[in-house]
C-alpha positions as CSV (number, residue, x, y, z in Angstrom):
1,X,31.5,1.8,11.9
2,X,28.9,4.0,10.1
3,X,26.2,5.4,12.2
4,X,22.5,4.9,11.6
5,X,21.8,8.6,13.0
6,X,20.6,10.8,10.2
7,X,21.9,14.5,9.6
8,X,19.4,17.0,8.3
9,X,21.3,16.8,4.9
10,X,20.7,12.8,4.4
11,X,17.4,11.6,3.0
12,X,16.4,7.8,4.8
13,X,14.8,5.0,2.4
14,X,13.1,2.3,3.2
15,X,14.3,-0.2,0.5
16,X,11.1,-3.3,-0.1
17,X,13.2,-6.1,-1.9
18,X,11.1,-8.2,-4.1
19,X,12.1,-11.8,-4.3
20,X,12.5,-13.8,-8.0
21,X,15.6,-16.3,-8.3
22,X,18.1,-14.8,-10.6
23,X,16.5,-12.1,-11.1
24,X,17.7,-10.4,-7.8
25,X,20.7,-9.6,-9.7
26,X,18.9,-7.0,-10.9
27,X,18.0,-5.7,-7.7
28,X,22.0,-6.1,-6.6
29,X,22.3,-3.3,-9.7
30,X,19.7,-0.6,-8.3
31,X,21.4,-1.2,-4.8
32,X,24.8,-0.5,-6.1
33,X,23.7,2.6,-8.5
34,X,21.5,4.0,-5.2
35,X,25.0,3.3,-2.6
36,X,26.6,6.0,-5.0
37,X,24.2,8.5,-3.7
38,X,25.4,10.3,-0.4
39,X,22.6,11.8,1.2
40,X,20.6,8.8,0.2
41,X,20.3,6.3,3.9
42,X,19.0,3.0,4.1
43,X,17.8,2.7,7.8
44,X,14.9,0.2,6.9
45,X,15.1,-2.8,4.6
46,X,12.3,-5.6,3.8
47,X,13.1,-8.8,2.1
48,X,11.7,-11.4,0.8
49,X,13.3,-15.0,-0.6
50,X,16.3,-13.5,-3.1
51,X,15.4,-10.1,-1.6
52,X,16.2,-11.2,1.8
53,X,19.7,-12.3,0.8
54,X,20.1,-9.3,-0.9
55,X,18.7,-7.1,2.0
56,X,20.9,-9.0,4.8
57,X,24.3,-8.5,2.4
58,X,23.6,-4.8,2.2
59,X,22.6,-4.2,5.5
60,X,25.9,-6.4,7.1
61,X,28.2,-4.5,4.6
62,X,26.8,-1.1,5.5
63,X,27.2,-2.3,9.2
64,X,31.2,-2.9,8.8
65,X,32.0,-1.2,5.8
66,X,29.8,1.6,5.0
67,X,28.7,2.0,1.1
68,X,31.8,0.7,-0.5
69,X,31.3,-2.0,1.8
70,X,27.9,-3.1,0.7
71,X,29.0,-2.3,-2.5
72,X,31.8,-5.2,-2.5
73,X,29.7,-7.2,-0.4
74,X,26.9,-7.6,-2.6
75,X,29.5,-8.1,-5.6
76,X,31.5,-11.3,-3.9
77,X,27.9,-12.8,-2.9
78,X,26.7,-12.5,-6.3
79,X,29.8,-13.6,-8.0
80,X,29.8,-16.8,-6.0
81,X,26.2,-17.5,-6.4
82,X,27.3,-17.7,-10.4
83,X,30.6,-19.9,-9.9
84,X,28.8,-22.2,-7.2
85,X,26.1,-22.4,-10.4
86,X,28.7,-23.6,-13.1
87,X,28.7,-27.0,-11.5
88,X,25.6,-27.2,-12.1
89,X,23.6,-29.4,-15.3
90,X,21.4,-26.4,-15.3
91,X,22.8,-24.3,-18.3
92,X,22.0,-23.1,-21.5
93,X,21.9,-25.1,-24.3
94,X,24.5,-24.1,-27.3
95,X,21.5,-23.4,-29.6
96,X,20.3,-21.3,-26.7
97,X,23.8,-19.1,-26.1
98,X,23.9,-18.9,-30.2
99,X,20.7,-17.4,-30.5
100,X,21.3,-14.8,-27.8
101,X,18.4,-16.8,-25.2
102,X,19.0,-16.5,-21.5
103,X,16.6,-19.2,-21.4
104,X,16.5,-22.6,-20.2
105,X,13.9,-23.7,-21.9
106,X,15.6,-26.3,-24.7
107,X,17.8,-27.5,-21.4
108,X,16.7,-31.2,-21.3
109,X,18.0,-31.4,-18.0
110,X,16.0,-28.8,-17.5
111,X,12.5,-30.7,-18.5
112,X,13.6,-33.6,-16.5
113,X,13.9,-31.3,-12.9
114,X,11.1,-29.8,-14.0
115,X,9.1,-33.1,-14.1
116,X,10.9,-34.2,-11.4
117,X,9.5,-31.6,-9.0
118,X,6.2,-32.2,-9.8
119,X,6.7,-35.8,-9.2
120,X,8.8,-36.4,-6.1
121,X,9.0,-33.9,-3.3
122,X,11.8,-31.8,-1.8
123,X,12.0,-34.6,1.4
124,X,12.8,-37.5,-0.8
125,X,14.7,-36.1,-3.8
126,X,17.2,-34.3,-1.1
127,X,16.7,-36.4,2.1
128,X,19.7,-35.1,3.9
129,X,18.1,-31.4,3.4
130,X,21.4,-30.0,1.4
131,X,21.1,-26.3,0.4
132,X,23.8,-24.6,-2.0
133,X,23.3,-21.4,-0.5
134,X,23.9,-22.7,3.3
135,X,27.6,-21.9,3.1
136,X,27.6,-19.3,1.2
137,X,25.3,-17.1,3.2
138,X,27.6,-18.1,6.4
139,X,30.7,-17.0,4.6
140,X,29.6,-13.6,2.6
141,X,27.7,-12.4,5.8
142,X,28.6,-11.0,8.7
143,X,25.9,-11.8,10.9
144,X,27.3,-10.1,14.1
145,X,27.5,-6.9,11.6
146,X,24.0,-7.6,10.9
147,X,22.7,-8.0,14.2
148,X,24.5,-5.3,15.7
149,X,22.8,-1.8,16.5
150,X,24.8,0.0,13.7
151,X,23.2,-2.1,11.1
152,X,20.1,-1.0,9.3
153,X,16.8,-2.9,10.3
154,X,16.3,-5.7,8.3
155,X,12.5,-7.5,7.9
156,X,12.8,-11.3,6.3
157,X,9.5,-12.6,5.7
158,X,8.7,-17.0,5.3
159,X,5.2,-18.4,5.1
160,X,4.3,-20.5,7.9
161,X,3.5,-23.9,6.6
162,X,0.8,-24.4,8.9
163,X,-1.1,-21.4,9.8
164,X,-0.3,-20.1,6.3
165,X,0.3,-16.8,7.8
166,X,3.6,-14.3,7.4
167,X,6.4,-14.3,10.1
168,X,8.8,-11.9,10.0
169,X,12.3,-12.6,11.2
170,X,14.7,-9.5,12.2
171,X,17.6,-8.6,14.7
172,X,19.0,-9.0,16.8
173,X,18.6,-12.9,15.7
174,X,18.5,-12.9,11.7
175,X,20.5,-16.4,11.2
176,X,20.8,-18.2,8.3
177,X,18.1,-20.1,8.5
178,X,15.6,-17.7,8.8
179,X,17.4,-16.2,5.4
180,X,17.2,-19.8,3.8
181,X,13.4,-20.3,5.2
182,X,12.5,-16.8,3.4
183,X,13.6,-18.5,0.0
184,X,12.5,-21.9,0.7
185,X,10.0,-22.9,-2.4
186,X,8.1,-25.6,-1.5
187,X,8.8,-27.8,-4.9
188,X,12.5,-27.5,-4.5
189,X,13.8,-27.5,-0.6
190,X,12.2,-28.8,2.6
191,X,9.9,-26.5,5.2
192,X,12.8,-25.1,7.2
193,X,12.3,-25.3,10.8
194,X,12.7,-22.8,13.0
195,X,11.2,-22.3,16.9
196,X,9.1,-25.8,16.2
197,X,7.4,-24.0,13.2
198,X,8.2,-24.9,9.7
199,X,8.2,-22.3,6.8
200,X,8.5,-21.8,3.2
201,X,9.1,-18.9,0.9
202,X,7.4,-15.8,2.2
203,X,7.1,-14.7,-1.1
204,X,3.3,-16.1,-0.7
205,X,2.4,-14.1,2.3
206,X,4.5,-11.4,1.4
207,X,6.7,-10.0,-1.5
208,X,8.2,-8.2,0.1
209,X,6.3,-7.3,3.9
210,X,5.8,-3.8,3.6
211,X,4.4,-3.6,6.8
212,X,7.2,-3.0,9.1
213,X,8.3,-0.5,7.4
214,X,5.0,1.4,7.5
215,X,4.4,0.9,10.7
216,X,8.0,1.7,12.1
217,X,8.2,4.9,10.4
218,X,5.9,8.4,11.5
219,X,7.5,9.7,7.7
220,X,8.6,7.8,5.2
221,X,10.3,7.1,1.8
222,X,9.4,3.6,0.5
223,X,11.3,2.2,-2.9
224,X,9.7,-0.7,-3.8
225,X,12.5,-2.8,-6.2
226,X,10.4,-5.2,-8.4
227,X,11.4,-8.2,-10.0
228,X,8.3,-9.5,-10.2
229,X,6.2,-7.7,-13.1
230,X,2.4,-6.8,-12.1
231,X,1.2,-7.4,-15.8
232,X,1.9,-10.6,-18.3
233,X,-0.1,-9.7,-22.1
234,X,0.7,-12.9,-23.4
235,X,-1.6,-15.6,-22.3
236,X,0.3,-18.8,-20.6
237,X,-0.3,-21.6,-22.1
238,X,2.3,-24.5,-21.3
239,X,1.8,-26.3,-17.4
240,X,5.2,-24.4,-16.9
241,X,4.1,-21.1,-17.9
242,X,0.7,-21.3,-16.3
243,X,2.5,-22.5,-13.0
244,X,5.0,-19.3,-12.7
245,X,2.2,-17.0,-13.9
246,X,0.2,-18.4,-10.9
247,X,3.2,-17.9,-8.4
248,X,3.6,-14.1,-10.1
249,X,0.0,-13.5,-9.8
250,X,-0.1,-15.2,-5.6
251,X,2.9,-13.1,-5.2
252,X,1.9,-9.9,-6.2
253,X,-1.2,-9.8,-4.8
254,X,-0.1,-9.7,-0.9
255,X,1.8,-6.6,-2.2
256,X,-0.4,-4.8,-3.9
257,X,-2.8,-5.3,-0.7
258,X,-0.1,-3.6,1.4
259,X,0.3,-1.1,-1.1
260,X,-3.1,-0.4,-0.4
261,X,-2.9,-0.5,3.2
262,X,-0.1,1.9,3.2
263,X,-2.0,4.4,1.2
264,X,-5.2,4.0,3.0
265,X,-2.9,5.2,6.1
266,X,-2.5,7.9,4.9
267,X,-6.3,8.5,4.2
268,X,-7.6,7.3,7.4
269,X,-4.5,8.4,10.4
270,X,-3.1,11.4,8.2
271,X,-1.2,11.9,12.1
272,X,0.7,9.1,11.2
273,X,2.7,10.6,8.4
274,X,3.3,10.6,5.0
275,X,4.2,7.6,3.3
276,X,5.9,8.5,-0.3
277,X,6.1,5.5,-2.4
278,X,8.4,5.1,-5.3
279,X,9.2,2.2,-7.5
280,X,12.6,1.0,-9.9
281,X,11.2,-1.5,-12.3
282,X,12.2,-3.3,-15.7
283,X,8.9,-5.0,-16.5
284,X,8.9,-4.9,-20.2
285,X,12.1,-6.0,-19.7
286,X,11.4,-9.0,-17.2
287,X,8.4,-9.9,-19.2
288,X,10.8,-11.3,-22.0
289,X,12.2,-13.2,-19.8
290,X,11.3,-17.2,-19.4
291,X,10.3,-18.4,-16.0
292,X,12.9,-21.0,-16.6
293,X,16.0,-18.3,-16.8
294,X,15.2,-17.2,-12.9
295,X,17.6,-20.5,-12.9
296,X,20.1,-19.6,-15.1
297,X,23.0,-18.4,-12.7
298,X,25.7,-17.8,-16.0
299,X,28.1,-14.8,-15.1
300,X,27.3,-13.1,-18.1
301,X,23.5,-13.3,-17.3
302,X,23.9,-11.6,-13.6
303,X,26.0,-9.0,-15.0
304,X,23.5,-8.2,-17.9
305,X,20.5,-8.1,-15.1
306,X,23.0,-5.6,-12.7
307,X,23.7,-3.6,-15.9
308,X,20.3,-3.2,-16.6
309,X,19.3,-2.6,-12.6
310,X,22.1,0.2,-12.7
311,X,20.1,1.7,-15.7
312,X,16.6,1.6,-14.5
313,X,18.2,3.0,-11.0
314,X,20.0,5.6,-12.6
315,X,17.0,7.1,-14.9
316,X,14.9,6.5,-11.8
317,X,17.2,9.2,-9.8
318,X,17.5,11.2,-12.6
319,X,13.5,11.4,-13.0
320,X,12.7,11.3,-9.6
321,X,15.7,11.8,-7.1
322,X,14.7,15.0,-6.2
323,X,11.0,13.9,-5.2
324,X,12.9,11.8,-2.2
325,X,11.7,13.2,0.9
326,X,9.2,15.5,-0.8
327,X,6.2,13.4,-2.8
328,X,5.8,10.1,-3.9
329,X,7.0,9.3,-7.8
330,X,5.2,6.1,-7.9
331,X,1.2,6.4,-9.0
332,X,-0.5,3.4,-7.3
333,X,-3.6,4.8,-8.7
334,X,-3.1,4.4,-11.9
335,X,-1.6,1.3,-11.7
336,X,-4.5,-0.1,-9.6
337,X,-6.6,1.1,-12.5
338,X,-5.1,-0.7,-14.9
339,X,-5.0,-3.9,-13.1
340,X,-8.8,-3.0,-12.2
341,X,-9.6,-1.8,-15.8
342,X,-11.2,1.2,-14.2
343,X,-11.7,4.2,-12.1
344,X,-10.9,3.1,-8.0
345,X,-12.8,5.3,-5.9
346,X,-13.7,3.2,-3.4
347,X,-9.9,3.2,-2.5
348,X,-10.5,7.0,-1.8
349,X,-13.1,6.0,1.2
350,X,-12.0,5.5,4.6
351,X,-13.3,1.8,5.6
């Protein structure tokens, strides 16, 4: 089994795994272009919702089969998460597949779950709580693998229903539940309980945590994957669009407040460490993209988004690879500007 010791030749990354349906795939790409690296170690991984399940594949394939391992492992997952989707009524339209669209957006069985979910809860449209993803997670992870002490350390953050606060699952006891609770969105699958508490997607509270892997690390290398794009220019103007430009907007903003955090730690304990962040992207890409095709599980759609997260990983290394371990490649400053639409000094100032 690998070891999670570091040489002085290997550089350790903190991998934060955005959440975002489908859209993961993307983030399956960067993690297979970055396994190709060999001084590049993952001892640190936070997840949230599709970024969990991501995050727990990798980490239980590195644990029993090193990189090729999580290479294959995050493969097989994928590829079943597409075939268990062909059964499905939730595919693209022929107009849709003619016009090059991955939307689902002329799907009219599409409109009808969509209405559907704003009209009759989770509880009574799927009273016996089924979950497509239950088996699958058992059977494409290795959760003694995960939760053994070779395995990297994994961070799965849900929403607590009732406190509305984060809790963050990791070993030794990550279980399938707690991966299922992480992606739970509360208009399409029941609070899952866990410990008396029930929980939803953490994607509210947390997109990913970034957190633990701040506060676990004196030094440290943070890549932030993002499948969730910061910035929209169009203006939403259907109830669908305005909803998943709400969820973007409620999800991104617990992330861009640890972003903060995690520079201001800098600022305030230098002691502590350095935190370097960096940051693999497709936003003008993603941005094309309907809300409605984070549903669309098609083969050929998953292998476009790992194509593409192989790309943006491999000009990412290119550009930056050699900042690893040195200085951070990823400007929050100017991109808090932007969002701000001016300077930020105040973020200079301790508190």
């Amino acid at each position: 089994m690998p070891s999670n010791t570091n040489t002085e030749s290997e550089r350790p990354v903190h991998l934060a795994l955005q959440g975002g349906g489908s859209h993961g795939a993307l983030a399956w790409g960067v993690l297979d272009r970055l396994l190709e690296e060999d001084d590049l170690t993952f001892p640190a991984i936070s997840g949230t919702s599709a970024g969990a399940m991501n995050a727990a594949v990798l980490a239980a394939g590195l644990a029993s089969g090193g990189p090729d391992g999580a290479k294959r492992a995050l493969g097989d997952f994928w590829r079943d998460v597409s075939l268990a989707g062909s059964h499905s009524p939730l595919q693209r339209t022929p107009s849709a597949r003619m016009r090059g669209s991955w939307s689902l957006d002329d799907s009219p069985f599409y409109h009808w779950f969509d209405m559907l979910s704003r009209m009759v809860s989770p509880y009574q449209a799927n009273p016996t709580g089924y979950h497509p993803l239950r088996a699958m997670l058992a059977d494409h992870i290795d959760f003694e693998a995960l939760n053994s002490d070779v395995a990297p350390r994994v961070y799965i953050t849900a929403t607590n229903v009732r406190t509305g606060q984060p809790r963050v699952f990791s070993q030794p006891d990550l279980t399938v539940d707690k991966l299922l609770a992480s992606a739970a969105l509360p208009f399409m699958f029941a609070a899952v309980e866990i410990d008396g508490d029930a929980f939803w997607d953490g994607g509210y509270v947390g997109n990913p945590a970034l957190f633990p892997l701040v506060l676990d690390a004196n030094d440290c290398n943070l890549l932030l994957v993002q499948t969730n794009p910061f910035v929209r220019h169009e203006l939403p103007t259907t109830a669908r669009d305005i909803t998943n430009r709400l969820n973007e907007i409620t999800f991104n903003s617990s992330l861009l407040k640890e972003l903060r955090l995690a520079r201001m730690r800098q600022i305030v304990r230098p002691e502590a460490g350095e935190v370097r962040l960096h940051r693999v992207h497709a936003d003008a890409e993603l941005t094309q993209f309907s809300p409605s095709s984070k549903l669309n599980v098609e083969w050929a759609y998953l292998r476009h988004l790992f194509e593409r997260g192989r790309s943006h990983a491999d000009r990412f290394l290119t550009r930056h690879g050699d900042d690893i371990g040195k200085r951070a490649s990823f400007d929050l400053s100017s991109v808090l500007e932007k969002l701000m639409d001016g300077p930020i000094e105040l973020m200079e100032a301790a508190p």
